[in-house]
C-alpha positions, 0 to 999 in steps of 0.5 A: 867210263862209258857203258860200252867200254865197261861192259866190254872189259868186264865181260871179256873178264868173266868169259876167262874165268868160266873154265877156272870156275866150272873145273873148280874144287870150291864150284864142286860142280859134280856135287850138285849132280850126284846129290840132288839135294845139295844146295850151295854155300851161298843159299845155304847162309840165306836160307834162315832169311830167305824163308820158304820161298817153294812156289815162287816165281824167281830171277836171279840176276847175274846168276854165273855158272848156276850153282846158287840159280839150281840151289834155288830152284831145288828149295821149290821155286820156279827160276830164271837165271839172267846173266851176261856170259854165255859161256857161263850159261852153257855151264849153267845150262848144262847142270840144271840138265845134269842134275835137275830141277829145270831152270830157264837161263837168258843171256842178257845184261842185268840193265836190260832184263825188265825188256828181255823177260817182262815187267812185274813178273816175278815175286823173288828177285834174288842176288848173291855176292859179288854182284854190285861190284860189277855195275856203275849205277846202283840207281839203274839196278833198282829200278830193274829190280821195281821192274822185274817184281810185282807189287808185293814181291821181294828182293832178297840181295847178300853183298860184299860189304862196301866197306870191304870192297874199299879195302886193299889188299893186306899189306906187308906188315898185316895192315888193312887199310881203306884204299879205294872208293866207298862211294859211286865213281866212275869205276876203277880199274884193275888187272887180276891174273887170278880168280877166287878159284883154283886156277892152273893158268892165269886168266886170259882177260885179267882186267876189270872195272869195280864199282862201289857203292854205299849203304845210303846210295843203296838204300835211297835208290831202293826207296826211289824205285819204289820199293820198302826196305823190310830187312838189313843185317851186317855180317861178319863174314864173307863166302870167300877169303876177300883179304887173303891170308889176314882172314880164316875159314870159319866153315860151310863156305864162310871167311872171317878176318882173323885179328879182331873181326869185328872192326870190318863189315864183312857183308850185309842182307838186305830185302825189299818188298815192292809196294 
């Protein structure tokens, strides 16, 4: 599928799930303004790798409504959230004003983010879940990555598993079967009235377009844009519940298959130092 038209249905997408998210129970937005200490789900599971990052200069790539891009900025680093959704934004925007520390939002699409904020600019480059997925060129990714960094700094990505995102959905008699893509393609597509959040309607824009991309296609981009692989695990859970009801709550955030987890990859950490 072309740029343009994947762009276009993606980002139609993820402008009718804005009004879902910030409303949310599990975005718990007010949270965030009155504690100024809380920190999300998502950081929350990075930290231990993370490492004290205070002082940093930061992006976060497809940031969303903010409440990892804040979590962030509330653990000492100086931050930019990048993201393509402007309605996103204004949320974003709205409560770092609310509940502090500052964070400068730019509205722009990843692949452009080395010409909208600057080459070798930042130490951290951080991405949360669920952001790959969205992208058809994981070669193009890193070298945005390369780009955004300076020599020495660090990527810090937690991501969907791609042996999760090539999953179906469980099937009547509780199986879970391998269906779609492990490897880069051209995309597929899908029409998704709901979101992972509580939702009073469905979504005004249901369609998407999935990209996977596996573990060496990622790692040999990575490499290829110049950057060393310093660290990577494989988890057993996932911040959201990406099988339904096959998997169970574990607690802060984190969802686990229920029958014998440990036959599927949940998600991984990988990080990268630019030499």
């Amino acid at each position: 599928m072309p740029d343009a038209d994947y762009r276009a249905v993606n980002h139609a997408n993820w402008e009718s799930r804005v009004p879902h998210h910030a409303a949310s129970d599990e975005y718990g937005l007010s949270r965030y303004v009155d504690d100024p200490t809380r920190i999300s789900g998502v950081v929350r599971f990075d930290v231990p790798r993370l490492g004290d990052i205070a002082g940093l200069d930061a992006v976060h790539l497809q940031c969303h409504i903010g409440t990892d891009t804040l979590s962030l900025a509330r653990l000492g680093a100086t931050v930019t959230g990048l993201d393509f959704s402007g309605a996103a934004l204004d949320v974003a925007r709205r409560l770092s004003a609310d509940g502090g520390p500052a964070v400068d939002y730019v509205e722009a699409d990843v692949y452009d983010a080395v010409d909208v904020l600057g080459a070798e600019r930042f130490d951290l480059v951080f991405t949360g879940v669920g952001a790959l997925c969205w992208l058809p060129s994981v070669e193009r990714w890193a070298d945005v990555v390369a780009g955004l960094l300076r020599p020495g700094g660090r990527l810090f990505i937690r991501e969907g598993h791609p042996v999760l995102w090539a999953m179906d959905d469980p099937r009547p008699d509780g199986l879970v079967v391998l269906e779609y893509p492990y490897f880069e393609t051209e995309g597929v597509t899908f029409s998704e009235a709901d979101t992972y959040t509580d939702q009073a309607e469905p979504l005004a824009a249901p369609d998407i377009v999935h990209f996977n991309h596996g573990l060496a296609e990622i790692f040999n981009a990575l490499w290829s844009a110049g950057l060393t692989i310093t660290a990577f695990e494989e988890h057993d859970s996932v911040p959201w519940p990406a099988l339904g009801d096959q998997m169970i709550d574990i607690g802060d955030g984190e969802f686990r298959l229920a029958d014998r987890p440990e036959r599927l990859p949940h998600s991984y950490t990988l990080q990268a130092e630019k030499r």
